[in-house]
TORLO-484172 format. One record per residue: z, x, y of N, C-alpha, C in turn. Coordinates in steps of 0.1 Angstrom, whole numbers, plus 5000, padded with zeros to 4 digits. Each point is the difference from the previous one (the first is absolute). Layout:
REM TORLO-484172
ZXYZXYZXY
...
This chain:
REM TORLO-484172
798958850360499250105007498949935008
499550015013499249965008499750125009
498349965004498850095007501150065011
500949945006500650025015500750114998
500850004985501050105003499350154994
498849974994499550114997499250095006
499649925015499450055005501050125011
501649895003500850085003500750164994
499649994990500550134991498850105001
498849974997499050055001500150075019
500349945010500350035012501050135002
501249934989501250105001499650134994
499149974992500050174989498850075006
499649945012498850115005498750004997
499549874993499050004989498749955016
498750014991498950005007499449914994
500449974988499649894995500049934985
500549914996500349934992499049924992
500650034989498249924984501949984993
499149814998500749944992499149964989
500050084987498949944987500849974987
499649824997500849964990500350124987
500749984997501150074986500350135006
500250055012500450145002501249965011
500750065007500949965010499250055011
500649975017499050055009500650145005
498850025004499850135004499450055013
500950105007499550035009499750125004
498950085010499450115003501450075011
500350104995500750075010499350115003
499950085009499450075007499150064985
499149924999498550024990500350004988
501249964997500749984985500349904994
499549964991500649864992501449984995
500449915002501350004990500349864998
501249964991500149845001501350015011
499849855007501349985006501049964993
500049934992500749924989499750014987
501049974990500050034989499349914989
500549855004499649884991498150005009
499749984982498249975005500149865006
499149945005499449875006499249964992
499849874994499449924993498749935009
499349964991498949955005500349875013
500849954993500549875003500750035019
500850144997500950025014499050025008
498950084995499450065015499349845006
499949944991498949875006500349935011
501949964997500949935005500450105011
499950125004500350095011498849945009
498450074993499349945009499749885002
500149894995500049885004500949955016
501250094994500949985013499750065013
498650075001499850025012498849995007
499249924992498649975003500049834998
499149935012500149854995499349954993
499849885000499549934989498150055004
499849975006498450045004499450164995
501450055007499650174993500449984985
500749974993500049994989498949974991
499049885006498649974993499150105003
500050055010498750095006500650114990
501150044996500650134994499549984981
500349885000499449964985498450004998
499349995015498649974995499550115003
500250115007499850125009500450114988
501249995001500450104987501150155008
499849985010500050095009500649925014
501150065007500349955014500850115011
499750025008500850125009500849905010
500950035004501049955009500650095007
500849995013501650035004500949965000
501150044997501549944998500550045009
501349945007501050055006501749974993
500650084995501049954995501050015013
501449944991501049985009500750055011
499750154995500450135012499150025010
498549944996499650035012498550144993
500749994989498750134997498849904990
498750075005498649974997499350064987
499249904996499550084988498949955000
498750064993498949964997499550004988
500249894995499449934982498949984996
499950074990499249934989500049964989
499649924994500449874990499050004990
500150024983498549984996500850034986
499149964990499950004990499950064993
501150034987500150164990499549914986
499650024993499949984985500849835000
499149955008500649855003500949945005
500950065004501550015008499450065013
501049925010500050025015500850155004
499350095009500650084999500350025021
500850115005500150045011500250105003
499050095010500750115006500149975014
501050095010500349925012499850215006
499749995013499950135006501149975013
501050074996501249985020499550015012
500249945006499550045011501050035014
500050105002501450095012500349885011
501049964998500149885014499550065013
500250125004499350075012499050054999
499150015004498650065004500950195008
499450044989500250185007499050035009
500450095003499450015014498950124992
499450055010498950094991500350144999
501050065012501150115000500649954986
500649924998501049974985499750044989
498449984999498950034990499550144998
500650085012498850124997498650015003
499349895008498550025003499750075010
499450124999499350055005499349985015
499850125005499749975020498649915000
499350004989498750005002500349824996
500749934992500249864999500149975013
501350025009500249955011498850015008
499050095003499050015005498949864996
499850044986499449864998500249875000
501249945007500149895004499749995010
500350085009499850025016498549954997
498950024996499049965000499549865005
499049995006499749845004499049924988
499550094992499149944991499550094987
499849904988499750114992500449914987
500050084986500549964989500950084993
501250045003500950094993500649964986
499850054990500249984985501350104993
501149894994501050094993499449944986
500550134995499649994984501150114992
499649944988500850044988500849924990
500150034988500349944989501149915001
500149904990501049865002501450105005
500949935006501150035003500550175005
499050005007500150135009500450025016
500049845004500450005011499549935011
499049984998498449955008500749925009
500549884991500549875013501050065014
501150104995501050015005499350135015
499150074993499650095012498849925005
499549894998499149945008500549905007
501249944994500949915010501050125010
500050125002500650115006499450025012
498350004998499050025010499749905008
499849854994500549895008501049995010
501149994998500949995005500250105010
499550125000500250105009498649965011
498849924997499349955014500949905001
500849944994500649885004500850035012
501250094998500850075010499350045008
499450145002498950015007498949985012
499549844993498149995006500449835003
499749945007499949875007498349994994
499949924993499149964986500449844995
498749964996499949904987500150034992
501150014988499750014985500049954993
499050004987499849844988499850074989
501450014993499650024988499849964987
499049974991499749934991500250034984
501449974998500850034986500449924988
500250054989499849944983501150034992
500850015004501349925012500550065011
500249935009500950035010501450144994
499750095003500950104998501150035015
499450105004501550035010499849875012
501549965005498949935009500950105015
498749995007500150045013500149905010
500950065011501249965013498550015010
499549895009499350065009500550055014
499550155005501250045003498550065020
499750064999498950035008498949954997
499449964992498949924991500549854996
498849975000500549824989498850024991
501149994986499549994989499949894991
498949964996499849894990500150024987
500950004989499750024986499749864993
499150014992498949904995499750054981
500649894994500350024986498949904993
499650094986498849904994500849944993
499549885001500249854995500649935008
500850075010500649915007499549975013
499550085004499550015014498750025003
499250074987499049994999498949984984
499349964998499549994988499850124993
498950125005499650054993500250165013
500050134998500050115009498850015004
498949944997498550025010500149905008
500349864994500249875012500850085009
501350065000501050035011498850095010
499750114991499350095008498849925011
499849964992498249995006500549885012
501049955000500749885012501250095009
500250124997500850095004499550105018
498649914998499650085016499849915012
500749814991500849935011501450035009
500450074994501350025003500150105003
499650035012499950125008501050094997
499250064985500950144997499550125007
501350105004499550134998500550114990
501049984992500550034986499349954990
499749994987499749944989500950054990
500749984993500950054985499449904992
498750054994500149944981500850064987
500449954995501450054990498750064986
499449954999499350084989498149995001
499250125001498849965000499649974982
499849884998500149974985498849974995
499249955008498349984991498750005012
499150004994498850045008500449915013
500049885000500149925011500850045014
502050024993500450025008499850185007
499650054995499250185003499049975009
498949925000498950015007500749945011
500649864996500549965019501150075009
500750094990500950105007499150125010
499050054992499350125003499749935016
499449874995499149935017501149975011
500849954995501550005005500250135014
499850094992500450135005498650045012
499150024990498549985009500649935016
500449885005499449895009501450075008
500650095001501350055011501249974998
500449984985501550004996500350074993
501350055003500950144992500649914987
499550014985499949974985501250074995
500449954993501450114992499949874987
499650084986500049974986500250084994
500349964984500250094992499949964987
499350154993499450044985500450034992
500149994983500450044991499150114999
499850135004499450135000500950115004
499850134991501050105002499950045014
498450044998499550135015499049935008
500050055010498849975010498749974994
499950114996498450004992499649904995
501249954987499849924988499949855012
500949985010500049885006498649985007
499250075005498849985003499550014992
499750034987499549994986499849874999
501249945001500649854993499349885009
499950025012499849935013498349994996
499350104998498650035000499449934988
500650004989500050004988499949864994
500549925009500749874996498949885009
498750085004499349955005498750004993
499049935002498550004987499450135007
499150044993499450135008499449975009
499549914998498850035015500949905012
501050015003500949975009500950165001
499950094996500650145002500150085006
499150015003499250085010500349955017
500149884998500749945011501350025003
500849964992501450054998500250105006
499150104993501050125001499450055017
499449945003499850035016501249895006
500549904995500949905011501050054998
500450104987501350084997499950065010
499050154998499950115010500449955014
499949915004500149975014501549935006
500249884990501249914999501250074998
500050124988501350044992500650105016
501449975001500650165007501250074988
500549934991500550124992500149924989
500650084993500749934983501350115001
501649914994500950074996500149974986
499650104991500549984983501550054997
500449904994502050065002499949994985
500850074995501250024984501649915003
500750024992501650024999500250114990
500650085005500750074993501350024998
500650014988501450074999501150085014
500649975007500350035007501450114995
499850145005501750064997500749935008
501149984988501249955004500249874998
498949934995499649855000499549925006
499549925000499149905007498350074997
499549965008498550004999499150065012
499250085003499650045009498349945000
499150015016498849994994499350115006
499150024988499050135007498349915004
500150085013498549925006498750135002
499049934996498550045002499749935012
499750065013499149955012498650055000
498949875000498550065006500249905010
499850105012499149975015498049974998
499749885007498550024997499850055015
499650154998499350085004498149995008
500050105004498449964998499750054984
500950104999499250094984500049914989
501549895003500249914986499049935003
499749955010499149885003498450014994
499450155001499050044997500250014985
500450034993500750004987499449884991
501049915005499949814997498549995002
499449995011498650005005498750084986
500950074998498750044992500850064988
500449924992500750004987500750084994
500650045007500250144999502049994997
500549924994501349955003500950124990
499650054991500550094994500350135006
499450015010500550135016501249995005
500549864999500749965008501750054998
500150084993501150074996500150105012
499150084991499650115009499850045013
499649825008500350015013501949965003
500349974994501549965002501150145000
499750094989500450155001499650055013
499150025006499450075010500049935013
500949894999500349935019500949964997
501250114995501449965010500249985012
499350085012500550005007499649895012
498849914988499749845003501449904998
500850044992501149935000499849944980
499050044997499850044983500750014990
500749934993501150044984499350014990
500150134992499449994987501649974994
499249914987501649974990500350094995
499550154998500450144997500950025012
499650015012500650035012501749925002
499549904996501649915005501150034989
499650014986500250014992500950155001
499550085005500750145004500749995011
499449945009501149985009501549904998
499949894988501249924995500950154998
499350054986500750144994501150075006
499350085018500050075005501449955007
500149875003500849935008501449964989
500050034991501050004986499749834997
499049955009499849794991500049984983
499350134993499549984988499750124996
500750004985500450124995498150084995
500850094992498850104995499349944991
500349944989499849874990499249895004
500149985012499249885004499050035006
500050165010499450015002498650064995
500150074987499350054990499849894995
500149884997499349884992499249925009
500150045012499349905008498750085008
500250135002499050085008498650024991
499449995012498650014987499450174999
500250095014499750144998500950054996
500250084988500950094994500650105013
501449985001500450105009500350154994
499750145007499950104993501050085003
């Protein structure tokens, strides 16, 4: 048994992603489901020799001293995956996330009039969010690629791994991977306004550093596209605000109010009939959201999102009814997921 052919099966059966953990067999996620692929468990010993065989000797040390290593693979067919590598109860462990050899278009996806809108944009910080394996990379490499088609642009994106890779097709794009191409995501950033961008894609805003040089990023006349482990709007400027000392806050939340033009918070859900659907939350910053942020007021911010649809606005109640409506997702899901009791 080896990494290659499992990653091929994992491909064949539709999975989203694959955890290999000594003494169990592996297992992979089918549309939000676990199961095993195989019957015989993996030993300590197999998974070592899987990963060994696809990381070098260098990564091998940095994996031993680190404890922890992310990668991309490409296996033999041609399909992508994004690893990570780390340590269970002493034993080497792996989960790998697929990655669609094609980049979907953003029609493919289901996003909404008001996404397309916000790329059209010339400047700003647009934020997708939501929980691990919801979707984030795949609809934020959707929006990419549609200025790419599109908009005659610089784009540089700065990723932890290289996931989809994009064709430059109207645009020329740069993808730029840490460790390899760059040290650290604030080195890239903060040397990223040599390279005469007018796109920016950071793959994750992950700690105070890379947040504040993104925010400024956006501040100095470039269109920003990152993304959050946060369900809703709210909680994401929560998180953004929050992750800062206090008496830097107050600032913030003015370079938000001014910098942000929307957030999309996406789900997966159950799809009728199978596969997986996603339901999206849009906030537009408004002048009302903007005054909001501005004077602390972020817990409104619902409230303004109900009441400007016809800003181009999703409440996740709203989309949520609208999946329903459209037969995407049965009665079941949608009663487990809605937060207003329908009457």
């Amino acid at each position: 048994m080896n990494l290659e052919n499992l990653f091929l099966k994992a491909v064949e059966a539709g999975a989203s992603d694959l955890h290999l953990i000594a003494g169990l067999p592996p297992y992979v996620r089918v549309d939000g489901a676990l199961k095993p692929l195989e019957k015989k468990a993996l030993s300590a010993k197999d998974i070592e020799l899987m990963i060994k065989g696809i990381i070098d000797e260098n990564k091998q040390k940095k994996f031993a001293i680190e404890k922890e290593l992310d990668l991309a693979y490409e296996s033999s067919d041609g399909s992508r995956f994004r690893i990570n590598l780390h340590f269970e109860k002493g034993n080497m462990g792996l989960s790998a996330r697929t990655i669609p050899p094609k980049i979907p278009t953003m029609e493919d996806i289901g996003m909404p009039q008001v996404a397309f809108d916000l790329c059209n944009m010339e400047a700003g910080l647009i934020l997708l969010t939501g929980p691990t394996g919801c979707g984030k990379s795949t609809s934020l490499a959707a929006m990419i690629d549609y200025i790419n088609r599109s908009r005659s642009l610089n784009i540089i994106t700065l990723e932890d791994p290289i996931e989809f890779i994009f064709t430059p097709n109207k645009s020329i794009i740069r993808q730029r991977q840490l460790g390899t191409d760059m040290s650290t995501f604030q080195g890239g950033l903060i040397h990223v306004l040599r390279q005469d961008p007018n796109v920016i894609m950071v793959g994750e805003m992950r700690d105070l550093d890379t947040i504040a040089t993104t925010i400024t990023l956006a501040e100095t006349g470039h269109l920003v596209f990152a993304t959050l482990h946060t369900y809703n709007a709210s909680q994401t400027i929560d998180r953004i605000i929050d992750i800062f000392p206090p008496y830097q806050q107050n600032q913030v939340r003015m370079q938000i109010s001014m910098t942000l033009k929307g957030i999309i918070a996406q789900k997966l859900l159950p799809k009728e009939g199978g596969g997986r659907v996603a339901a999206r939350e849009v906030l537009i910053n408004n002048s009302a959201v903007s005054n909001l942020i501005r004077e602390n007021k972020v817990s409104q911010i619902r409230t303004a999102i109900q009441t400007s649809a016809k800003e181009g606005m999703i409440s996740m109640d709203n989309a949520l009814l609208k999946l329903y409506k459209e037969g995407a997702i049965s009665k079941e899901i949608l009663d487990g997921n809605i937060s207003t009791p329908r009457t």
